[in-house]
C-alpha positions, 0 to 999 in steps of 0.5 A, spaced: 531 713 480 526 711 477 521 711 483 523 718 483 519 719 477 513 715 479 512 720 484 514 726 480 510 727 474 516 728 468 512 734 464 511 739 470 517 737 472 520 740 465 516 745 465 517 747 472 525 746 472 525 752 464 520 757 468 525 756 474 531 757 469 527 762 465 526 768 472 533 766 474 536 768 467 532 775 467 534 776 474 541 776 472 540 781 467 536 785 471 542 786 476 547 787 472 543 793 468 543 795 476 550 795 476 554 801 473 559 798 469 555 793 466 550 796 464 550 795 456 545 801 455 548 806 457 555 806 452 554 799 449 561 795 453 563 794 460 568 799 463 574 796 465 577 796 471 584 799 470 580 805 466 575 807 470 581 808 475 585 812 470 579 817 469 577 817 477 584 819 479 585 824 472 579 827 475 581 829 482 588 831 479 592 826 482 598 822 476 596 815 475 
């Protein structure tokens, strides 16, 4: 293992490995703000499933 580090520096190794962590993290983010029940802007909690369907099926006038 520790040819490896002979090879790589260890401090842009580190610095490239938070900045790789810290794109993911926003990326994530970003795709669940996409998302129409995880969006935590728009009414500040996830809708859950079995009332999502409730309303859906209220709304076509069909009984649960």
């Amino acid at each position: 293992m520790y040819k490896l580090w002979l090879i790589l520096d260890p401090r842009r190794t580190l610095a490239a490995t938070a900045a790789f962590l810290i794109v993911l993290g926003l990326l994530i983010h970003l795709l669940l703000l996409t998302t129409v029940d995880l969006n935590w802007h728009e009414d500040g909690r996830p809708i859950p499933l079995k009332a999502a369907a409730a309303y859906e099926r209220a709304q076509q006038g069909l009984p649960y």
